[in-house]
Each structure stands twice: as structure tokens, then as C-alpha cells.
C-alpha positions as CSV (number, residue, x, y, z in Angstrom):
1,X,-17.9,-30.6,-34.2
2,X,-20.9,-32.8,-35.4
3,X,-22.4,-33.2,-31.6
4,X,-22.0,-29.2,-31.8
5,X,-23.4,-28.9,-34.5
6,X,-26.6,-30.8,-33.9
7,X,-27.0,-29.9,-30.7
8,X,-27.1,-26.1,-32.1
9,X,-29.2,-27.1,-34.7
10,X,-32.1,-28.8,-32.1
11,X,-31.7,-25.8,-29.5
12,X,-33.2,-23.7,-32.2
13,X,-36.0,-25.7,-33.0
14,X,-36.9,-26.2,-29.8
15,X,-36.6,-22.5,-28.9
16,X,-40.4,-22.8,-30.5
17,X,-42.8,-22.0,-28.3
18,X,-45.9,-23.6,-29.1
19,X,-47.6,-23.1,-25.9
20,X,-46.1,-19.5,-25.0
21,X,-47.4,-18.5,-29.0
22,X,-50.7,-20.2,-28.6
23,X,-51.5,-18.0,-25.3
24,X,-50.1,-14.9,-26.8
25,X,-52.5,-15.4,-29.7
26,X,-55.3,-15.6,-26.8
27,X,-53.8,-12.5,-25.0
28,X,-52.0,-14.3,-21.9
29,X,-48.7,-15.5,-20.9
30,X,-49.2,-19.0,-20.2
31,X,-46.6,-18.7,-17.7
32,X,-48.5,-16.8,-15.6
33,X,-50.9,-19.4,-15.3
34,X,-51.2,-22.8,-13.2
35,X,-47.7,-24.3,-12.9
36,X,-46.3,-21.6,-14.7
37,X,-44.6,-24.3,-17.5
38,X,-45.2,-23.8,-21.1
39,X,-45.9,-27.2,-22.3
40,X,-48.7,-28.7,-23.3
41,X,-50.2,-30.2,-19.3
42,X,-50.5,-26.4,-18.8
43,X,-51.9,-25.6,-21.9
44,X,-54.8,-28.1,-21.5
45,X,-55.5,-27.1,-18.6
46,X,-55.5,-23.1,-18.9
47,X,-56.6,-22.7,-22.4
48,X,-58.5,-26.1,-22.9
49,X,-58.4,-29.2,-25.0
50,X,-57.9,-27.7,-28.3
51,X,-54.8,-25.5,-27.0
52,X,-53.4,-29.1,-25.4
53,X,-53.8,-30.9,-28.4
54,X,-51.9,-28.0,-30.8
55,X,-49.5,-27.9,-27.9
56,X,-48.4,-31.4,-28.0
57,X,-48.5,-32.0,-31.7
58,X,-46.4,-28.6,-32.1
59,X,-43.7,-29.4,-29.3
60,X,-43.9,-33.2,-31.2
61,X,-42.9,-31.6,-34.6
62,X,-40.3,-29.4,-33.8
63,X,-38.0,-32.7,-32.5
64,X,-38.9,-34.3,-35.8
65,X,-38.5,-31.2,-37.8
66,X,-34.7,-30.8,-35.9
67,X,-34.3,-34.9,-36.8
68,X,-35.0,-34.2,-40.1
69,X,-32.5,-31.6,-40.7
70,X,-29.7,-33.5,-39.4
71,X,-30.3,-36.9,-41.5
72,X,-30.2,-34.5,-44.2
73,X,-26.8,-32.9,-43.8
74,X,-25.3,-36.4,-42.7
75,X,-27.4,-39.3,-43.8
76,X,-24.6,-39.9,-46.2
77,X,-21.2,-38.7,-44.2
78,X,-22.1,-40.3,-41.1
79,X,-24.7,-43.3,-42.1
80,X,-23.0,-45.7,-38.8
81,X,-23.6,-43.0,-36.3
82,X,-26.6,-41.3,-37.5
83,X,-28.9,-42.0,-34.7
84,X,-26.5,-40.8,-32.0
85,X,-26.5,-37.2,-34.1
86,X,-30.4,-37.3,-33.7
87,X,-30.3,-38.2,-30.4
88,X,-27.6,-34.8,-30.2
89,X,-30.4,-33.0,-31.8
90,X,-32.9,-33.8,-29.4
91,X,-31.1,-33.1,-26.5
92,X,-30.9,-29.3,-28.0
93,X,-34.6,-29.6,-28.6
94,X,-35.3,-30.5,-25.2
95,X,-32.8,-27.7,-23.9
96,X,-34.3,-25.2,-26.4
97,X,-38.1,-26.0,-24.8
98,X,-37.1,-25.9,-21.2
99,X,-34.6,-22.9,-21.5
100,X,-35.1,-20.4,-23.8
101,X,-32.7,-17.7,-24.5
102,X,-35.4,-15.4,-25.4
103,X,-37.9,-15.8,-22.7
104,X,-35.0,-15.7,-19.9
105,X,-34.6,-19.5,-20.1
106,X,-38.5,-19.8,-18.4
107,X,-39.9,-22.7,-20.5
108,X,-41.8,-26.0,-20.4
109,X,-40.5,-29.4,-19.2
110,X,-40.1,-31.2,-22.7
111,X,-41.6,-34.3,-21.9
112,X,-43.7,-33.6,-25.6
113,X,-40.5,-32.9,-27.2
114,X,-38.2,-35.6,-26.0
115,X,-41.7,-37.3,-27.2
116,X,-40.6,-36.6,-30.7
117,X,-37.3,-37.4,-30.1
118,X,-38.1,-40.8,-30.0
119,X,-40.5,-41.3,-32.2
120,X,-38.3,-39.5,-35.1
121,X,-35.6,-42.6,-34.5
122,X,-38.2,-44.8,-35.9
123,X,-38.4,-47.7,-34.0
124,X,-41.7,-49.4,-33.3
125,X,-40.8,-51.2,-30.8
126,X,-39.5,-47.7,-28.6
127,X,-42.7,-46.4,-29.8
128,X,-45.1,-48.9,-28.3
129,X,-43.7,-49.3,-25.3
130,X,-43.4,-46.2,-24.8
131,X,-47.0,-45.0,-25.6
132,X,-48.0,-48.3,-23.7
133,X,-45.7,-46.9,-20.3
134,X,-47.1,-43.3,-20.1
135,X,-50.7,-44.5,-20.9
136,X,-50.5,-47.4,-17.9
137,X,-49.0,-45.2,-15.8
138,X,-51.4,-42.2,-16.4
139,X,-54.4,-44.6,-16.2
140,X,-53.6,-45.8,-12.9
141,X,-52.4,-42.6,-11.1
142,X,-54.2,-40.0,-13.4
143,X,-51.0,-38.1,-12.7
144,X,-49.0,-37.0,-16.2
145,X,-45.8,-36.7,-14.4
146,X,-45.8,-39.9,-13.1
147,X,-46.6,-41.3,-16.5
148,X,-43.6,-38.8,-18.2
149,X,-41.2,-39.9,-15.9
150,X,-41.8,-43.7,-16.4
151,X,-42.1,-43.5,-19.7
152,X,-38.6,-41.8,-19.9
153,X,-37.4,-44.8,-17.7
154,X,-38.7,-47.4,-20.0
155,X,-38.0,-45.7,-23.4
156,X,-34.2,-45.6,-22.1
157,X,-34.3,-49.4,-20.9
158,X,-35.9,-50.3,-24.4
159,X,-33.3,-48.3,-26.5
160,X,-30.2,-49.9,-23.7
161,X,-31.8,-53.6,-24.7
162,X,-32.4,-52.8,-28.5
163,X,-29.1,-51.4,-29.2
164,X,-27.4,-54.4,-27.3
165,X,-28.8,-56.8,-30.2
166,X,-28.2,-54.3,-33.0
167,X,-31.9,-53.4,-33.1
168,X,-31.5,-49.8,-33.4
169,X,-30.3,-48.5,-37.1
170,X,-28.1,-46.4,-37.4
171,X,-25.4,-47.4,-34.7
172,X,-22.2,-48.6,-36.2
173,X,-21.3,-50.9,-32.4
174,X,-18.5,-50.6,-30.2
175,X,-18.1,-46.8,-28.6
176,X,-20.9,-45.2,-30.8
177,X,-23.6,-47.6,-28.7
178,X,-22.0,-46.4,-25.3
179,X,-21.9,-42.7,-26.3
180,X,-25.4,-43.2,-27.3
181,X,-26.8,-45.0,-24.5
182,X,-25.3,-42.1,-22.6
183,X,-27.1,-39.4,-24.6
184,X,-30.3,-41.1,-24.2
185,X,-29.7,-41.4,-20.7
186,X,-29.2,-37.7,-20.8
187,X,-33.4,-37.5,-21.1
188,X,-33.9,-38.9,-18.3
189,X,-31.7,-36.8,-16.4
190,X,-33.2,-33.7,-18.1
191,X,-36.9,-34.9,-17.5
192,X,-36.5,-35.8,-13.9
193,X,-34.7,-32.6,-13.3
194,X,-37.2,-30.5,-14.7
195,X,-40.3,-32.7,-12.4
196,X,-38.2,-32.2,-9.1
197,X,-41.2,-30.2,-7.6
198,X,-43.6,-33.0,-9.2
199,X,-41.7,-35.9,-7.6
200,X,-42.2,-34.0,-4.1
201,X,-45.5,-33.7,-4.7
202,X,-46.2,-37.3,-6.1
203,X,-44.1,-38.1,-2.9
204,X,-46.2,-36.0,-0.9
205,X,-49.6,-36.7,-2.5
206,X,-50.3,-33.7,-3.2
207,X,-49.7,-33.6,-6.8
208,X,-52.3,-32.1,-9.3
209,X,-54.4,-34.9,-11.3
210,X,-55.4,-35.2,-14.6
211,X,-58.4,-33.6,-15.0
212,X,-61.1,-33.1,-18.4
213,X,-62.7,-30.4,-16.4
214,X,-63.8,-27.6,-18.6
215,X,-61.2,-24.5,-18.6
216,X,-61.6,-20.9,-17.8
217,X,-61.3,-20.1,-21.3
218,X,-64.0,-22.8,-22.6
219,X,-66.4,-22.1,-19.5
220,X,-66.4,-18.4,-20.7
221,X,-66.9,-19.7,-24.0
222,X,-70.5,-21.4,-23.3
């Protein structure tokens, strides 16, 4: 009933749409534009830098808002599995930012929200290489898919290795680090899923670039 519970509790977090609000606020549907994903890539490059940034830090906060919530309602019932509840959490924030029920399940790819994810379990050592993966990666390709999907590949190898040595608080041992592992392999699934037509395209190369080209919106600006 827990995994239920959090798993409800994340889907409605993540049913926050910072990108969809921020382009209602400027009179679009940011689905209607470029890739058609509302997540912060599409943002920045519809609406600009400013829209990318609020994009990212609001898909961030919504996984560590959800995290939040559930160490709060069983910090002290369940302190040995704690970080598997999170990671329950985040998988409903990631479902509730790809698929939500109010916008006929058309939403972004949660890369920025599995993001927070990880950074609310509070490891440093997830966090670095994490940050150190998609920024490698993103130098060298200049493609943010790439970077997303090999920093979901590390983060899950880190959090297998850590949790092995009993680096990882909140995990009690035994079944709770399997069922855990398995949840956080449950990202990667979700992230490569949702970058199928990105993985052709990397495949292809033909995939769109990273780019700090001015926007429609900022070159109308000027």
C-alpha cells in the first residue's frame, strides 16, 4: 500500500507543468512547437534561455517537493526502506511529467525530473557523477539526449555499486536493495523509452544539437 501510495503521491507532483504553464503565460502551447515535448530542451529552445532555466529548476523541484512529502509521512514508520519509497515517488513524478491525465497524457520526457529524483536521495557521490556524465557527454556530442541517456546509465551503475557497500541510507539490506535496484532501473527504462525517436536519430545522425542560438521569442524581443 506504501509503493501505492507514493507512487500516487509523485504522479501528482509531477502532473506540474512547468514548461506547458510557462508557454501558456506567453500565449502558446509549447507542444505545438519543435519536438512537441514539454520539458525544459524545448523550452530553451522555443521560448529562450530564461524559459529553459525556469523549466529545469521547476521540473527539478517538483521531484524534491514529492520526496519531501514522503520522508515526512514515513521518515519514522519506515526509516530502513525510506529511500526505496522515494525512489516510488519519483517514478510517479516521472510518470506524472511524461503522461498527464489532464493534457491527454502529451507531456515531456522527464529527464529534469528523474534529475531531482536523484539529487533528493542525497548522495554526493550519485550527484557528481551524475552531473560529471551528462556534462562529458553533452560536451562531446553537443546532443542532450545523448548526455540524458548516459547519465541515466551511470546514475543506475553508481546507485547498483553504492548500495552493494551500504553506501546508500536508507536501505535496510537484503530484498529492500533488490527491490530498489529494480525501481531505479525502472528510470532508465522510462528515459530510454521516451528518447526512442532520439536514439534513431543519434543512430542516424540526424539528431538536433545543442544550440545557444537566439529564439523566436528573444529575436522578436531585440
Amino acid at each position: 500500500m506504501e509503493r501505492l501510495i507514493c507512487l500516487a503521491i509523485g504522479y501528482v507532483f509531477g502532473m506540474f507543468q512547468t514548461a506547458f504553464i510557462y508557454g501558456k503565460i506567453n500565449h502558446i502551447d509549447i507542444r505545438d512547437y519543435g519536438s512537441g515535448n514539454a520539458g525544459t530542451t524545448n523550452a530553451l529552445r522555443t521560448l529562450g534561455k530564461k524559459a529553459g532555466l525556469i523549466t529545469f529548476l521547476g521540473d527539478l523541484a517538483k521531484a524534491l517537493l514529492a520526496s519531501l512529502v514522503v520522508r515526512l509521512i514515513y521518515k519514522d514508520s519506515h526509516a530502513d526502506c525510506i529511500t526505496m519509497l522515494i525512489l516510488y515517488s519519483g517514478i510517479g513524478v516521472v510518470l506524472g511529467h511524461n503522461f498527464p491525465v489532464y493534457l491527454k497524457f502529451k507531456g515531456g520526457k522527464g529527464i529534469a525530473a528523474t534529475a531531482g529524483v536523484f539529487l533528493s536521495l542525497c548522495n554526493w557521490q550519485m550527484c557528481v557523477v551524475g552531473l560529471l556524465a551528462f556534462g562529458i557527454t553533452l560536451a562531446i556530442t553537443k546532443y542532450v539526449s545523448a548526455g540524458s541517456l548516459v547519465m541515466l546509465l551511470v546514475e543506475f551503475a553508481a546507485f547498483a555499486l553504492l548500495s552493494r557497500f551500504g553506501l546508500i541510507k536508507g536501505l535496510a539490506g537484503g530484498s529492500v536493495v533488490i527491490e530498489t535496484t529494480v525501481v531505479m532501473f525502472a528510470f532508465v527504462v522510462l528515459g530510454f523509452m521516451r528518447h526512442h525517436a532520439n536514439i534513431v536519430r543519434l543512430w542516424n545522425g540526424t539528431e538536433n544539437s545543442l544550440s545557444f542560438k537566439k529564439s523566436e521569442k528573444e529575436k522578436k524581443n531585440e
